[in-house]
C-alpha positions as CSV (number, residue, x, y, z in Angstrom):
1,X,42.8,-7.4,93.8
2,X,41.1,-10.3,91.9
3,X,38.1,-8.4,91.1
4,X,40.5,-5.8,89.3
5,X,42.7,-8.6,87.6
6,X,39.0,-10.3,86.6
7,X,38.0,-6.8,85.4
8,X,41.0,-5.9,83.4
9,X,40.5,-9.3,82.1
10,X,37.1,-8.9,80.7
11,X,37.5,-5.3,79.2
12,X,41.1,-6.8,77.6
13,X,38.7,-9.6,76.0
14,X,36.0,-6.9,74.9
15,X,39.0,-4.7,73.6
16,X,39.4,-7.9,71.0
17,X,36.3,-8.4,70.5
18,X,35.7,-4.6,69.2
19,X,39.0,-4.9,67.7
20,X,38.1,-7.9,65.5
21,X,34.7,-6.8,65.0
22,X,36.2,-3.0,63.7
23,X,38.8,-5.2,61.4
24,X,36.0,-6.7,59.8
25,X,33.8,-3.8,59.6
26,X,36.9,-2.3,57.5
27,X,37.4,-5.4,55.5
28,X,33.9,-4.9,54.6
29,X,33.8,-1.8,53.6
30,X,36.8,-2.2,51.7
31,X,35.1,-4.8,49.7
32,X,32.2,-2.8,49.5
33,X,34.3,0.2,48.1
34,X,36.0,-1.9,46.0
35,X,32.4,-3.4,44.3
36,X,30.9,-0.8,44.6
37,X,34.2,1.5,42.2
38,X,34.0,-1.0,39.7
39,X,30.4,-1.5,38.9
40,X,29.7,-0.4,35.3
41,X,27.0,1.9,36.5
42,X,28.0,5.2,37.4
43,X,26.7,6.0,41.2
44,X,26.6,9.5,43.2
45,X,24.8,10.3,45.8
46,X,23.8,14.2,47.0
47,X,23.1,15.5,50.0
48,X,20.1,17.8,51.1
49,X,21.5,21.0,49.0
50,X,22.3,18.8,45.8
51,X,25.6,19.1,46.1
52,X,27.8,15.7,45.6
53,X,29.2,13.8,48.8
54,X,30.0,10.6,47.2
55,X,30.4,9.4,44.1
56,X,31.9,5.8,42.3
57,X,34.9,5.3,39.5
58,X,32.0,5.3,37.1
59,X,30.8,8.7,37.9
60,X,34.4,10.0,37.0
61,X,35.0,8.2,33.6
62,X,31.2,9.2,32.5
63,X,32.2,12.9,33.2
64,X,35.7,12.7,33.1
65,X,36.4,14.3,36.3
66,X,38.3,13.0,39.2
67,X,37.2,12.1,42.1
68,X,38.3,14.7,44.1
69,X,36.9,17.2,41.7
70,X,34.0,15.7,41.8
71,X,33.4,15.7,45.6
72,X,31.5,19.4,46.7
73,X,30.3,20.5,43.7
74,X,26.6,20.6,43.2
75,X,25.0,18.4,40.4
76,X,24.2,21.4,38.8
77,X,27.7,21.7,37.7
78,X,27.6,19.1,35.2
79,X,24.2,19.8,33.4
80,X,24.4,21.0,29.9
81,X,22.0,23.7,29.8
82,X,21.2,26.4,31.7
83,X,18.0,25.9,31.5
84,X,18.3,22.4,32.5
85,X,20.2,23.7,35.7
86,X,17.1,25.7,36.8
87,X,14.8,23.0,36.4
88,X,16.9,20.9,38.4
89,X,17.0,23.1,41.2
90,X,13.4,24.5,41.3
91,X,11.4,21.3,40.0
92,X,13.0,18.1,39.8
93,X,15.7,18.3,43.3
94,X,12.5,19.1,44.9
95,X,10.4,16.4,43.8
96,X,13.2,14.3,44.0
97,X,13.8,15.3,47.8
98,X,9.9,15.2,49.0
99,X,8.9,12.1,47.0
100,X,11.8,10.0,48.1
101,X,12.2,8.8,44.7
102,X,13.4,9.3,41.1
103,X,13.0,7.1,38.1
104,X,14.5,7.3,34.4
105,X,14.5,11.4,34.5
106,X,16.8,12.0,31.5
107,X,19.4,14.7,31.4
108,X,21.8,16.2,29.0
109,X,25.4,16.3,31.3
110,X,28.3,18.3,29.8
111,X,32.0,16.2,30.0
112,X,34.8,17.5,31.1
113,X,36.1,18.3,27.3
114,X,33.0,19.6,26.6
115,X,31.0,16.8,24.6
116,X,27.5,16.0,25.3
117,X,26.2,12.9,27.6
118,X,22.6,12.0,27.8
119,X,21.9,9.5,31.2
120,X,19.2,8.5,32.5
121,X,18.8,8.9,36.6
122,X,17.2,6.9,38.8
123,X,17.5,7.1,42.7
124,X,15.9,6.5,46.3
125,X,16.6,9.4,48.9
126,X,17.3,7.9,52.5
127,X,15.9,9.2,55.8
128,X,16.5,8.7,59.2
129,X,13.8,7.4,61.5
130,X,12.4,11.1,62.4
131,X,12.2,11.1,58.6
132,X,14.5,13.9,57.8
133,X,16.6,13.7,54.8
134,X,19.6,12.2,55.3
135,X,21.1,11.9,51.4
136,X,20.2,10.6,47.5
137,X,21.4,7.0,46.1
138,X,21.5,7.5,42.2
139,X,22.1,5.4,39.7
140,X,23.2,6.7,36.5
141,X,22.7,5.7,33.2
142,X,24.6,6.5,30.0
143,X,22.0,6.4,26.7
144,X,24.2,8.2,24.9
145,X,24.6,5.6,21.9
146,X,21.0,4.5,21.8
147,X,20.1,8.7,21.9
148,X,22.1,9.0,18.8
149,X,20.5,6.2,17.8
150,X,17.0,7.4,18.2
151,X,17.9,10.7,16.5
152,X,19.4,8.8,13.8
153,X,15.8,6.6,13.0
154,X,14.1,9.9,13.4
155,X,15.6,11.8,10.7
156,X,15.4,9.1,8.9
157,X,11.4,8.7,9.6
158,X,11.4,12.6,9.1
159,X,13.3,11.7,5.9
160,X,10.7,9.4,5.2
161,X,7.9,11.4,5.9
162,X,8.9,14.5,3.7
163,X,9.1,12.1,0.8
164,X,5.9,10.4,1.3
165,X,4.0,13.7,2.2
166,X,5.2,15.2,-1.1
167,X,4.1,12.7,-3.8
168,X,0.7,12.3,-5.5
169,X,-0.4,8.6,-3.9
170,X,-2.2,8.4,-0.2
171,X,0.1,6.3,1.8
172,X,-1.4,4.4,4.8
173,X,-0.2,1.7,7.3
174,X,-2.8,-0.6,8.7
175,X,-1.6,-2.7,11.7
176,X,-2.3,-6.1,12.2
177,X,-6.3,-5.2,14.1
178,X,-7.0,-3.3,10.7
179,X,-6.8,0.0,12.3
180,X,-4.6,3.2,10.3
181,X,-1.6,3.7,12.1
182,X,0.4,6.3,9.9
183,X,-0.5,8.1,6.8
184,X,1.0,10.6,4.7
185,X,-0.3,14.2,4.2
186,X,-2.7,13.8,1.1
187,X,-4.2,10.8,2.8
188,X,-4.5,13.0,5.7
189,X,-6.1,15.6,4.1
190,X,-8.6,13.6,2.0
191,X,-10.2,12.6,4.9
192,X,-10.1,16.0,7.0
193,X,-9.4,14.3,10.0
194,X,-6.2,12.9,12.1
195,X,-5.2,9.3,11.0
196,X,-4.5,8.6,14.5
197,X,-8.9,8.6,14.9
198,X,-9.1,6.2,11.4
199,X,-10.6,3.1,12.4
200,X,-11.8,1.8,8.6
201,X,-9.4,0.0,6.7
202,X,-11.0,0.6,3.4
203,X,-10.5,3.7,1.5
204,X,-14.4,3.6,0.4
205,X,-16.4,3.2,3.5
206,X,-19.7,2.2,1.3
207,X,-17.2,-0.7,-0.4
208,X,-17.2,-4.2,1.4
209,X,-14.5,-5.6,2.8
210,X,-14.2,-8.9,0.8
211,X,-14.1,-6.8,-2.4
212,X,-10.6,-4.3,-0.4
213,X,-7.3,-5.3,-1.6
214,X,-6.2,-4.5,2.4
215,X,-7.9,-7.1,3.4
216,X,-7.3,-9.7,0.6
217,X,-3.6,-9.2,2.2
218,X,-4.4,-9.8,6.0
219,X,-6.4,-13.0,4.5
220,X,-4.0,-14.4,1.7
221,X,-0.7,-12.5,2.9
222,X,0.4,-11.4,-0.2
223,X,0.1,-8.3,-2.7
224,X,-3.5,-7.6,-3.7
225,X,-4.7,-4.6,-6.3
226,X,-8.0,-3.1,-7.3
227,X,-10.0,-0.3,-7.8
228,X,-12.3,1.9,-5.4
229,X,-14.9,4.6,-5.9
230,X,-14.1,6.8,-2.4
231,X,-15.2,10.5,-2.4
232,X,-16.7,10.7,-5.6
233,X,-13.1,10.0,-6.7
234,X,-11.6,6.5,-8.6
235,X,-8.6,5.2,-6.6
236,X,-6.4,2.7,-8.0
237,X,-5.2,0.6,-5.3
238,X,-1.6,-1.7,-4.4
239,X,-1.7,-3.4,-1.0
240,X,1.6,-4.8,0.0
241,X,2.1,-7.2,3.4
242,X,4.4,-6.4,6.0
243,X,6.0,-9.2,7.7
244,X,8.5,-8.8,10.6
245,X,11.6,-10.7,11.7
246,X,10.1,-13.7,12.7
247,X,7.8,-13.8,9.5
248,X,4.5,-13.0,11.1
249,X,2.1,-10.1,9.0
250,X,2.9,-6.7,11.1
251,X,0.7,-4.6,8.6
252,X,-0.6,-3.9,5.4
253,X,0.7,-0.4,3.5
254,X,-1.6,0.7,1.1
255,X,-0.7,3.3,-1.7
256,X,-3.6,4.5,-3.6
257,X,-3.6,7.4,-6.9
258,X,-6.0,8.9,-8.2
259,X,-6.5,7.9,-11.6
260,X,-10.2,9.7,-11.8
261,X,-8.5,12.6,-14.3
262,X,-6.7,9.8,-16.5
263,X,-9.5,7.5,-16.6
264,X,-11.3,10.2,-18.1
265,X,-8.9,11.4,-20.6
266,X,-8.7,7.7,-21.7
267,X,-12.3,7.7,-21.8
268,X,-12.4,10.9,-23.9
269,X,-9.7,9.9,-26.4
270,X,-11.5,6.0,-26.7
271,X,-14.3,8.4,-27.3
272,X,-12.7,10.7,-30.0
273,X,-11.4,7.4,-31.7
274,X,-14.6,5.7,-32.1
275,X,-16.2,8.8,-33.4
276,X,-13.3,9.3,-35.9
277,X,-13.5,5.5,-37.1
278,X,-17.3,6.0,-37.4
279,X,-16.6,9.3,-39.2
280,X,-13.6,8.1,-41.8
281,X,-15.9,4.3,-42.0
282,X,-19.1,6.9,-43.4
283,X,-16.7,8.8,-45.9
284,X,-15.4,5.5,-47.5
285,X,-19.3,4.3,-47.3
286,X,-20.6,7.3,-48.9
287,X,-17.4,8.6,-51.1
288,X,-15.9,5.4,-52.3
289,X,-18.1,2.8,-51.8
290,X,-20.9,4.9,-54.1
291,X,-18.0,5.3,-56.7
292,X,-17.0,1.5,-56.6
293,X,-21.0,0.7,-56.6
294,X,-21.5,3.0,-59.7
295,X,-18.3,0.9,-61.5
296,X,-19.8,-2.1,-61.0
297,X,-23.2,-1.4,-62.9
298,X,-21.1,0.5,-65.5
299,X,-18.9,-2.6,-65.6
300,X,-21.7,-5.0,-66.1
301,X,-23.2,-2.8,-68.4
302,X,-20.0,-3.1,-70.8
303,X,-20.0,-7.0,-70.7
304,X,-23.3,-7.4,-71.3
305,X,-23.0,-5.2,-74.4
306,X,-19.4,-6.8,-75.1
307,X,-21.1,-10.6,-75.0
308,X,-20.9,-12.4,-78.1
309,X,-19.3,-10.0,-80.2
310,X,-15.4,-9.9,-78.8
311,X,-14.1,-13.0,-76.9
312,X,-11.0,-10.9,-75.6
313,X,-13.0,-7.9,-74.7
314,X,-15.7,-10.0,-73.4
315,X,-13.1,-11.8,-70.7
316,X,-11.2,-8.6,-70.4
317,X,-14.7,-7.3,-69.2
318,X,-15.3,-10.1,-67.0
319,X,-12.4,-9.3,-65.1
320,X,-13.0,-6.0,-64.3
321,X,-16.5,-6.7,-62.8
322,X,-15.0,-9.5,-61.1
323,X,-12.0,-7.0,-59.6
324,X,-14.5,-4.2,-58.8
325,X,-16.8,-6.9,-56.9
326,X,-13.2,-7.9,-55.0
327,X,-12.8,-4.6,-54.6
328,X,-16.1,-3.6,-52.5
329,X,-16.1,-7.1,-50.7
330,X,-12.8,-5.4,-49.2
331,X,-13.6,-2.2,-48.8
332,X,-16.9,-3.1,-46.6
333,X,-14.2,-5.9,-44.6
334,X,-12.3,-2.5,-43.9
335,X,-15.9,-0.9,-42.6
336,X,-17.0,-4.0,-40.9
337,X,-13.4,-4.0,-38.5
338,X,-13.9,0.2,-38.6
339,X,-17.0,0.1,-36.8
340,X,-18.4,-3.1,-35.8
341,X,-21.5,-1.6,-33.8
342,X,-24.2,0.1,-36.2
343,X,-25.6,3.3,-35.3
344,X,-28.5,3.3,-32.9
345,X,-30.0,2.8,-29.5
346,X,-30.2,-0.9,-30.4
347,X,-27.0,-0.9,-32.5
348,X,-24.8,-3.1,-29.4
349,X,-27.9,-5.8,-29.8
350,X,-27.5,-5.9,-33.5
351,X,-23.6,-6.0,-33.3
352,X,-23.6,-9.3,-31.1
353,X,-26.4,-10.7,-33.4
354,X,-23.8,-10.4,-36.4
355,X,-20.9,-11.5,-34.4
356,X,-22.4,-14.5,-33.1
357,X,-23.8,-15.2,-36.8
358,X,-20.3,-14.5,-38.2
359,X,-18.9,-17.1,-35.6
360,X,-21.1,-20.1,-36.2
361,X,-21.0,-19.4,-40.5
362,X,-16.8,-18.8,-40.3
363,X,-15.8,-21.7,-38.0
364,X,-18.8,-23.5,-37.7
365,X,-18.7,-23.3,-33.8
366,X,-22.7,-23.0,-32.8
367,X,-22.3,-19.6,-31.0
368,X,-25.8,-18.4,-29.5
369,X,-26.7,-14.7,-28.9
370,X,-29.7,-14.1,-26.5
371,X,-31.0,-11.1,-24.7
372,X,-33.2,-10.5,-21.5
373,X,-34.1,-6.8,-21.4
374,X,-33.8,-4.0,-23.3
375,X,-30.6,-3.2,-24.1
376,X,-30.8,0.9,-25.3
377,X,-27.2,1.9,-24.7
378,X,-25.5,5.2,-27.1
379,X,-22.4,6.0,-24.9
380,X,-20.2,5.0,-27.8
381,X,-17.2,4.4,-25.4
382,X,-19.2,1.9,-23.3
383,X,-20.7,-0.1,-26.4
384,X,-16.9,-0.2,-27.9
385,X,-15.3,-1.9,-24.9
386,X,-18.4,-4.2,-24.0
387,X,-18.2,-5.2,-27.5
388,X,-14.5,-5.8,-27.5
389,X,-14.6,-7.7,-23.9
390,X,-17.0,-9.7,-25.7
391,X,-15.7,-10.2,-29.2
392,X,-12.1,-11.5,-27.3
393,X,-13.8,-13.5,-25.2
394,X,-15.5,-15.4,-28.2
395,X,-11.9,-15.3,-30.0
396,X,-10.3,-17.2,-26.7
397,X,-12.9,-19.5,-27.1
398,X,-12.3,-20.8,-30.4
399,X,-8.8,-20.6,-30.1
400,X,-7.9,-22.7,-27.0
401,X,-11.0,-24.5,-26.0
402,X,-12.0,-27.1,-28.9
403,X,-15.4,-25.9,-28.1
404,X,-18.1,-26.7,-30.0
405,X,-21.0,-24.3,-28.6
406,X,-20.5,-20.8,-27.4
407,X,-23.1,-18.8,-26.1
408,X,-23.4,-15.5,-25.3
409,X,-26.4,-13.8,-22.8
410,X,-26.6,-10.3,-22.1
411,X,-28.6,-9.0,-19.0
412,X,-30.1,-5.4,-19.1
413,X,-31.3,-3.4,-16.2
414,X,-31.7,0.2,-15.6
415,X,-28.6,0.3,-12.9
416,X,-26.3,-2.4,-14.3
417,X,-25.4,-4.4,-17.3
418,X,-24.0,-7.9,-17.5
419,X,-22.4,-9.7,-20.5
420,X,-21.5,-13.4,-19.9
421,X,-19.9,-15.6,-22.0
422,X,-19.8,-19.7,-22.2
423,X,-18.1,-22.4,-23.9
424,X,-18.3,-26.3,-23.6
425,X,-14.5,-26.3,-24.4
426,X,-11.6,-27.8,-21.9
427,X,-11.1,-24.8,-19.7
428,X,-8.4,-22.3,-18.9
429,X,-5.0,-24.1,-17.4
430,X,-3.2,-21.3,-15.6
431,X,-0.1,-23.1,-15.0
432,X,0.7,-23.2,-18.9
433,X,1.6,-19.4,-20.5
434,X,-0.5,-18.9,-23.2
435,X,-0.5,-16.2,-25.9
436,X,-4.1,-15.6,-25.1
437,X,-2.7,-14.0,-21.6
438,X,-2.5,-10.7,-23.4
439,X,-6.0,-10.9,-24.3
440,X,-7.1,-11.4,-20.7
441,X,-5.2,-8.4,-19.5
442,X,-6.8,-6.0,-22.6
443,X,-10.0,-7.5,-21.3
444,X,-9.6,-6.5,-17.6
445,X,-8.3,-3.2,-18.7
446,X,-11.3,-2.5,-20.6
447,X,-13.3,-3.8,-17.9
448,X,-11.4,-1.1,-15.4
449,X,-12.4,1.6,-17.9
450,X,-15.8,0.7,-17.3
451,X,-15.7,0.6,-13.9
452,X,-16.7,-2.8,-14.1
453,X,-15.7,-6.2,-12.6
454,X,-14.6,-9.5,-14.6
455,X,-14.8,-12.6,-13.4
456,X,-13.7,-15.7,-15.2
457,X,-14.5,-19.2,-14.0
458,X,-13.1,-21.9,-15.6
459,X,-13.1,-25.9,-15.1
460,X,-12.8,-28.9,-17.1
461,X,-16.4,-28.5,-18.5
462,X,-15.7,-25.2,-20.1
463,X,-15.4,-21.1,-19.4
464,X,-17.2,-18.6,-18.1
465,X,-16.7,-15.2,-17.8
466,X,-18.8,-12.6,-16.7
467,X,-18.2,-8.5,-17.1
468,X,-21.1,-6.6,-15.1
469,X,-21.0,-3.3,-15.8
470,X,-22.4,-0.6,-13.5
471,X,-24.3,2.0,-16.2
472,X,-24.6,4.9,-13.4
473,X,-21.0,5.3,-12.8
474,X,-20.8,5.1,-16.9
């Protein structure tokens, strides 16, 4: 009879022990159901055929579906596209199912009213210990804003990229290692190749790099322009930094146009113009300067025969010689600014002689001419601007310096060309605007038309600037 009592006793005892044990087991899971409903991540889990056992609150407001109508139905049930249902069910279930895993596999789900949802799905499969499927754990993300999102920035790249692809200029985006990372469809094309294979970051792969306005922005980080011979082709070149948000330099974007046509149409009318100067300065030297010479001799003729016999005549005569000799002193002034370079080979040489003569007897400024080389130039267009770069150079000189000696040296070779002029005046102060900032800019444009490069050096013991003109690309 004890033994019974002490039996009953002990199972009563494990009877609350199983009892308390179950209670918490329930209380756990009820916790656990209660977490696990109100996570902001939608959960669902599938067993071996796809089709949904379980599922969380977050499930049913992504899809809009209760819970109950949620429960039985396959997965399939809530993809978009058809096509999206058979790849489900012959690729990606499969995969899923025999890899034991899943990560960020997107899909397009369909809500209950019918509006798109793009998720991404991530998921383990569990297995009991034989290793036989058991059932999925997936997570479910909704991307749906940043998909929109991302559709949004590309039609506005696509946007972008029409724009770009159908203007005249090569566009190209050079990251921070120098390499193309974009470009649009002319600077695509000019190079025959993909820009995702561009490794060079100059345009011109025979120019250096120190002379590249790209990479006068990665070293000075701001814009940078210039001029590049690429493909037998004249580029003019902008370079523009690209910082991001925290102010570091992301990039470079280059634009470069073609300006090989309109460099040559300029060329061509500078050309037309200097011939027509020459031509209308020969008509006034050969038509009215002969008619102005013969009045002069008739005119002295006249007072010399008027002299002593008519005091009023004889002054009346005196004036008319004196007005024709006014008269031609102008009119060869007028030929002189027509065409300051004489016909010839060696007409530029003769041109700086006279100017540098003209300087030193007009302001009495010692201006020096000297030559090293033979200098046998008769491109018209090339001897007008080198004369002009020259002849404004000289004019800054004695305008702003206080110099007192200006010289001017021109080196000949066969392949190049370089005029440089010096003064002993005070130098060029770039912080004050000067009226003679026009001048510059005329000068550098003249140098551009030469394909030539301008460099002006200046310090308290005077300016030098330098043009070096390169006579085969002339």
């Amino acid at each position: 009879m004890s033994e019974r009592m002490h039996y009953i006793k002990q199972t009563a005892q494990e009877e609350y022990g199983l009892r308390h044990k179950y209670n918490d087991l329930l209380a756990s899971h009820e916790r656990y159901r209660l977490m696990f409903d109100h996570i902001p991540l939608a959960y669902m889990s599938m067993n071996v055929n796809a089709i949904i056992i379980d599922s969380n609150n977050a499930f049913s407001e992504l899809t809009g579906y209760e819970p109950q109508e949620v429960f039985g139905r396959p997965f399939s049930f809530f993809l978009y596209n058809k096509a999206d249902v058979k790849y489900h069910l012959e690729v990606t279930f499969p995969d899923f199912r025999c890899s034991g895993r899943a990560r960020s596999i997107p899909w397009k789900l369909r809500h209950k009213t019918g509006r798109e949802i793009y998720v991404m799905v991530h998921g383990n499969v569990r297995y009991d210990q034989d290793g036989s499927f058991i059932q999925t754990h997936c997570l479910i993300v909704d991307v749906t804003e940043e998909y929109r999102a991302k559709q949004e920035c590309q039609k506005a790249e696509s946007k972008a990229q029409l724009i770009l692809d159908v203007i005249s200029e090569r566009v190209t985006f050079h990251d921070k290692h120098h390499n193309i990372l974009w470009a649009n469809k002319i600077a695509r094309n000019d190079d025959n190749r993909d820009c995702q294979d561009e490794r060079d970051c100059c345009v011109n792969h025979q120019q250096t790099c120190d002379k590249c306005p790209v990479m006068k922005v990665f070293n000075h980080h701001e814009p940078a322009f210039g001029e590049l011979q690429s493909h037998g082709r004249l580029l003019q070149i902008s370079a523009y930094p690209v910082f991001n948000a925290a102010g570091s330099l992301d990039g470079v974007v280059q634009v470069a146009r073609d300006i090989t046509e309109r460099r040559s149409l300029e060329r061509e009318i500078l050309r037309l113009s200097s011939n027509e100067r020459q031509r209308i300065g020969r008509d006034l030297h050969d038509g009215l300067g002969q008619e102005l010479t013969g009045l002069s001799f008739l005119s002295s003729a006249l007072a010399n025969q008027l002299a002593g016999k008519d005091e009023a005549l004889e002054a009346l005569s005196s004036k008319i010689v004196d007005s024709i000799g006014r008269a031609r002193k102008r009119m060869y002034n007028v030929l002189q600014g027509l065409n300051h370079i004489p016909d010839g080979p060696d007409g530029l040489s003769r041109a700086f002689e006279c100017l540098a003569k003209s300087v030193t007897e007009l302001f009495g400024t010692q201006c020096h001419f000297q030559q090293h080389g033979e200098l046998q130039i008769e491109d018209a267009v090339l001897c007008a601007h080198l004369y002009n770069i020259v002849n404004e150079s000289v004019n800054n000189a004695l305008k702003y310096s206080g110099c007192q000696r200006i010289d001017i040296t021109i080196d000949a070779h066969p392949e190049r060309l370089s005029a440089i002029i010096k003064d002993d005046g005070c130098g060029i102060d770039n912080s004050v605007p000067r009226a003679g900032a026009m001048g510059l800019k005329i000068m550098q444009y003249r140098a551009s038309m030469l394909n030539a490069e301008l460099q002006i050096n200046s310090s308290e013991q005077g300016t030098s600037i330098c043009c070096e003109v390169p006579l085969a690309a002339n």
